[in-house]
N, C-alpha and C positions, 0 to 999 in steps of 0.2 A: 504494500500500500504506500501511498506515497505519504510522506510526512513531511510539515511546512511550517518552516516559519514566516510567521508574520508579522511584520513591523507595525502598530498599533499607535494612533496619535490622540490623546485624550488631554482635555481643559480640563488645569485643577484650578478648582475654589477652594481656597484657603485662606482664612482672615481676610478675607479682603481682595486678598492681590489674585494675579493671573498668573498661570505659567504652563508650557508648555510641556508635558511630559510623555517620552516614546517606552514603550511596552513593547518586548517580544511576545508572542503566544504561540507554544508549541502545540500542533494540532495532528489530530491522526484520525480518521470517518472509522478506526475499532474502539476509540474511548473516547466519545465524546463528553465536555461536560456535564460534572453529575452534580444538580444543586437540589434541594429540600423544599418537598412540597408538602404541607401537612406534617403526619407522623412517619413521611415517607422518602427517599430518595428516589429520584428520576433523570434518566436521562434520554434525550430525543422523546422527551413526552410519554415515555415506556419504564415501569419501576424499575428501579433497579436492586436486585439483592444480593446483598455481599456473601460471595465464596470464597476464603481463601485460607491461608497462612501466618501467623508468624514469624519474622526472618530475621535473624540475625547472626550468620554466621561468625564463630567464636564467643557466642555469649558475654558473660560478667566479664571471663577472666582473658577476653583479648578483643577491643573493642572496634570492630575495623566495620566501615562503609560501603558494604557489597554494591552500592550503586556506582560507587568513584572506580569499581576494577569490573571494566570490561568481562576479562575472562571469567571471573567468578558470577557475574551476575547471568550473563549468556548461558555459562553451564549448568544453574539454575533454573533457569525461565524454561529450557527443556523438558525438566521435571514438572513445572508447576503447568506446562499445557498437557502434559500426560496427568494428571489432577484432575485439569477442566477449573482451575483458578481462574477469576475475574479481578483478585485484590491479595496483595499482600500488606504484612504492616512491620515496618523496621520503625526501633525505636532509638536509634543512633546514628546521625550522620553526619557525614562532612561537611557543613557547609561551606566550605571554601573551596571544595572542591569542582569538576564538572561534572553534571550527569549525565550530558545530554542522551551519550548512545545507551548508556540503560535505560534510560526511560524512552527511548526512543524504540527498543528491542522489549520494553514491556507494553506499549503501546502497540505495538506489531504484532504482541499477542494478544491484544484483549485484555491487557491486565493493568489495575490501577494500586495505587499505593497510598496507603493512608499511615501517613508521619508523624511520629513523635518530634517536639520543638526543644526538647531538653537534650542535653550531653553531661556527661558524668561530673566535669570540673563548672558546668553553667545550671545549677538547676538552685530551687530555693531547698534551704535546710532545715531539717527537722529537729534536729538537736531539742533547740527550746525557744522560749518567743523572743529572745535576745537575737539568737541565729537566724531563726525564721525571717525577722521584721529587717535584719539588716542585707540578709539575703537578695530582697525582694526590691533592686536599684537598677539604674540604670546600665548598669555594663552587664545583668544577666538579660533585661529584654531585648539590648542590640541583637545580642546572639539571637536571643529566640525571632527576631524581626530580620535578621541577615538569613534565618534557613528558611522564612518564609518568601523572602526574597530569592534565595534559590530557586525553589520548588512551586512558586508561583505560576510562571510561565507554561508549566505543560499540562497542556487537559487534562492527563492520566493522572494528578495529583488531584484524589477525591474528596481530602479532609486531614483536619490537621489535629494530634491530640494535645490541650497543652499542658496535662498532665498527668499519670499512671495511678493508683492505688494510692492514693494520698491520706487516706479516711480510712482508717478499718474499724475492729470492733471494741478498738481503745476510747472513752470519750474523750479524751486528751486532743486524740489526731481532728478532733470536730473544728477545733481553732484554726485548722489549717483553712477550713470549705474557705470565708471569704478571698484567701488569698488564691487559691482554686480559681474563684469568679472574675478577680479582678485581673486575673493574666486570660483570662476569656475573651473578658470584655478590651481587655488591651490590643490581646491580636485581632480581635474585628475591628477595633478601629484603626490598626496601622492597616487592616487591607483598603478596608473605605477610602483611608485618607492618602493610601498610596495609588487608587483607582486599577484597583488589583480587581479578577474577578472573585465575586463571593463564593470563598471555597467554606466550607462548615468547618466549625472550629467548636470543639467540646472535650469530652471529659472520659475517661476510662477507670471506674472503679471497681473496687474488692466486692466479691459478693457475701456482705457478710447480715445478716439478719438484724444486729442491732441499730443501724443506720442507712443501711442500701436506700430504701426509699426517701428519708428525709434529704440523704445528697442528690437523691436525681428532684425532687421537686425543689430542694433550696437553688439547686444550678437552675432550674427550667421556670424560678418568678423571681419577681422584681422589674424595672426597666428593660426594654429590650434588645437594648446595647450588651447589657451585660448577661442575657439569659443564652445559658448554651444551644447550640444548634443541631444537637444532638446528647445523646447519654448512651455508652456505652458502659457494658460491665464482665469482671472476666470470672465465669462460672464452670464450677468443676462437680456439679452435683449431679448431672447423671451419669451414674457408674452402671454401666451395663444393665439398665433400670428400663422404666419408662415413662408416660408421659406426666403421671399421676404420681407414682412412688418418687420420682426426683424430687414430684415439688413445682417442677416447670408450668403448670397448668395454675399455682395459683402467683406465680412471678404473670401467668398471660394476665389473669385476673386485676391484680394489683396496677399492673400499666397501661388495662386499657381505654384510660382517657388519655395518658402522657401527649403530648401536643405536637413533640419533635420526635424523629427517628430515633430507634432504640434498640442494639443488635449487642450482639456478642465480640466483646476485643479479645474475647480468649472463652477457648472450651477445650474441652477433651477431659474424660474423668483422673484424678490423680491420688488413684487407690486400687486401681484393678490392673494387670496386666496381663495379654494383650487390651488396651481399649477395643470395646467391638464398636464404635460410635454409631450403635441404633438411633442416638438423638437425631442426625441426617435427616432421616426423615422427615420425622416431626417438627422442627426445625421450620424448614421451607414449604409445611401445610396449612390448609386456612384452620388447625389449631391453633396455630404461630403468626402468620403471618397479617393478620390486623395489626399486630402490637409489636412484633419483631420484624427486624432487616435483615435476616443472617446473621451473621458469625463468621471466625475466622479460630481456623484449628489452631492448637498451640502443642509444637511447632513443628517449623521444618529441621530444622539438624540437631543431632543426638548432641547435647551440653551433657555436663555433671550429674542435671537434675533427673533424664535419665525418659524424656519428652519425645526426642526425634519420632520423626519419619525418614531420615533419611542419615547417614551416617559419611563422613566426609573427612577420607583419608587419603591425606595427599590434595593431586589435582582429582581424583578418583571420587563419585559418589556411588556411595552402594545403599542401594534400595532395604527398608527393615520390613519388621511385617505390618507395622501398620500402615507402613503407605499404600500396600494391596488393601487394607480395609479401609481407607479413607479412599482408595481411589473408587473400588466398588460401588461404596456409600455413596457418592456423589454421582455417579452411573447412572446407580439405581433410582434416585431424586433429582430429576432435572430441574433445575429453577421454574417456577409458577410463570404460567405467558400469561397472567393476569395482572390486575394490580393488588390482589391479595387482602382483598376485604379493608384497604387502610382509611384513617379520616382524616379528608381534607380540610377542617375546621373544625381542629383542637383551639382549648384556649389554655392561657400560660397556669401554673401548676399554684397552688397556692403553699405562701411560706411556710415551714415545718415550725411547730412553736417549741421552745426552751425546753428540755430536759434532760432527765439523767444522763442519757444516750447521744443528746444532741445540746450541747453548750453553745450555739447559735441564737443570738434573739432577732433577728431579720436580715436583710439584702442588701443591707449596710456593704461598702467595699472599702480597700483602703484607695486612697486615693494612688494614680498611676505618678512617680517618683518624677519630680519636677526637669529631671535630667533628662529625661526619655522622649521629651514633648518634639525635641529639635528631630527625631527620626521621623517622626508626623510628618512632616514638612521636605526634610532633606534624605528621606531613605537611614535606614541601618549603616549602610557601608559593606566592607568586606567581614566575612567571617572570619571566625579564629579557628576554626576546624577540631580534630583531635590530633590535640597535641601532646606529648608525651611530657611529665611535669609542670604541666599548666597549672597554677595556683584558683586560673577562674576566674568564677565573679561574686563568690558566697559572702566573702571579707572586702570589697569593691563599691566603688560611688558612692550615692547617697542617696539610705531607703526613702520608704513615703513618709508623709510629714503631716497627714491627716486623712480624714474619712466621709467617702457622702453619704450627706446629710440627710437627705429623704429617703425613706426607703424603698421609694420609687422609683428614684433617681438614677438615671443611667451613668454621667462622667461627670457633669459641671455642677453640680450645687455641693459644697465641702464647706467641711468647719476644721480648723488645723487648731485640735487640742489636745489632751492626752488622755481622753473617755474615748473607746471604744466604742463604735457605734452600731455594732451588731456580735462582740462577741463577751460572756461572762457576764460579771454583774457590772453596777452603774461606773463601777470607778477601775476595771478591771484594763491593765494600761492597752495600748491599742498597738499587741503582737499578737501572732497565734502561731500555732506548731504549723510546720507544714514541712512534708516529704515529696518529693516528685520523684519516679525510678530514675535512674540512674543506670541499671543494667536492665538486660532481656529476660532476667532471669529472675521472672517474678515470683516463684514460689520459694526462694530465698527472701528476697525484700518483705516478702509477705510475714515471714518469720522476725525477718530483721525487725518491723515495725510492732511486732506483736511483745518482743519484751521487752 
């Protein structure tokens, strides 16, 4: 197929002034544009439902960019159209790098990629709200606004996550949510205001029963700048089961008025071996599909943790067993040629109220760190990549300095004082925990956060 770029000339209004800004946009007629209609993804007017992957060759313990090496990604993308993959999701990358021919060879197959914005030395810290709040400056949104600058330009980039399991069943981690919303609502406003096209920009959480739902409705109210554009969560509760005994039937239940897409950033059981992954099915049926978008198996190559489908020695991949039962599975379940019973006209979710479980008192944000504003205007710049002893951006600039005011409030109405204005009680200072992964290898992190 033939693949193009395109030179793009778009008037920006900003403050006032005029200026002229060119846009490349890489295009390919097998990934068209996929933007959010309803509770639902679409592209060319046709839903779209996520089939795919996890990728991140080398995991935690060697962090590399399979989109910046040619040969790795191509030897890849072989495996993932014997799959019948439409989407993979890496959650570490170069941005300083090129991607062009991978994405231009994942395009060629049909296949889209949904990106995490954090890197190990640029993400906010969880430590404690000391960490967290000074974390959260302007030298880690460069980064996170330079890799959206990367991956802006090519259709095949479906959605961006900005950040991983942040929330689990600690009520501690609950001080993280506002900081969660306000790197949300940050990166929709650097795409707006860079006249970027509206890629979706939201959230990937733990599935854990003491808060799961208060995080997808506290991301999905308030202003609508700052409300996610999706909720995703990464669920390991059917083990060889099914639709009933998982549980999954009352997760349909529970979401389905949610207003935005709602799929799986991670599945596969992780307590049985082999997985038989019967959910497949179920999955992509009108049991599922009102309320769910898919899913995306977790993963492609055998780490530590002991996950693969596919095992990668050398330049050499060799096939495990479950990649014959997830290739089956997916055989056997072709994607719905409907649009899957979904609703066009959700309305935004209403706020979780205060407790044991949920230390949030409303949609309070902090405000976006006064350093940040000039990327609005003049772009990110170049990336910093992964770099080997980067110190980062955790101990860097200078965090936020207050909190909007309304709780309605999207970005501009703020009171700079030292109340809190959505987390803890009245005098509770204005930090909160916050974790973003940092590796692929989430059922570590998951452990990490839990003592």
């Amino acid at each position: 197929m033939k693949y193009q770029a395109i030179g793009a000339i778009f008037l920006l209004v900003s403050r006032g002034t005029y200026a002229f800004q060119k846009r490349d946009v890489v295009s390919n007629p097998k990934t068209p544009p996929v933007s959010v209609k309803g509770n639902a993804f679409f592209a060319n007017n046709k839903r779209f439902y996520i089939r795919g992957v996890d990728y991140q060759p080398g995991g935690s313990s060697k962090v590399i960019d399979p989109l910046a090496n040619p040969t790795i990604c191509k030897r890849d993308i072989e495996k993932f159209k014997a799959l019948g993959l439409n989407t993979i999701r890496i959650y570490s990358v170069d941005n300083s790098a090129n991607h062009d021919e991978c994405m231009k060879s994942l395009a060629d197959a049909g296949i889209y990629l949904a990106l995490d914005t954090n890197s190990p030395a640029y993400s906010i810290n969880r430590k404690d709200e000391v960490s967290a709040h000074a974390s959260y400056n302007e030298v880690y949104l460069q980064n996170v606004f330079a890799t959206i600058d990367a991956f802006q330009k090519y259709d095949n980039t479906l959605l961006f996550y900005s950040a991983n399991e942040v929330i689990n069943e600690q009520p501690v981690t609950t001080y993280g949510a506002p900081y969660v919303k306000a790197v949300i609502r940050d990166m929709k406003n650097y795409i707006k205001a860079r006249n970027y096209r509206k890629i979706p920009v939201g959230y990937s959480a733990t599935d854990v029963t003491e808060n799961r739902y208060e995080t997808a409705t506290y991301l999905n109210c308030g202003g609508s700048q700052a409300r996610t554009d999706f909720f995703a969560f990464n669920d390991y509760s059917w083990c060889n089961s099914d639709f009933k005994t998982s549980g999954w039937d009352q997760k349909v239940e529970q979401y389905k008025d949610y207003s935005v897409p709602f799929f799986m950033s991670e599945y596969g059981c992780d307590k049985i071996r082999p997985r038989a992954f019967t959910e497949v099915e179920a999955l992509y049926s009108r049991l599922m599909t009102p309320v769910y978008s898919g899913g995306l198996v977790y993963e492609y190559t055998q780490e530590p943790n002991g996950f693969g489908l596919v095992e990668i020695e050398g330049d050499q991949v060799r096939e495990l067993k479950e990649f014959q039962i997830v290739q089956a599975a997916f055989k056997k379940t072709p994607l719905p040629a409907d649009d899957g019973g979904y609703n066009p006209n959700g309305s935004p979710s209403k706020c979780p109220t205060k407790s044991a479980n949920w230390l949030v008192r409303n949609s309070s944000t902090p405000l976006m760190p006064a350093g940040a504003q000039k990327y609005m205007q003049n772009g990110a710049g170049p990336g910093v990549g992964l770099r080997t002893g980067d110190k980062g951006s955790q101990w860097a600039g200078t965090p936020s300095t207050g909190w909007t005011e309304d709780k309605d409030a999207d970005v501009d109405v703020v009171k700079n004082n030292t109340t809190a204005k959505s987390i803890g009680n009245v005098n509770f200072p204005r930090f909160g925990f916050l974790a973003v992964t940092i590796c692929p290898n989430t059922r570590v992190l998951t452990s990490f956060l839990s003592t």
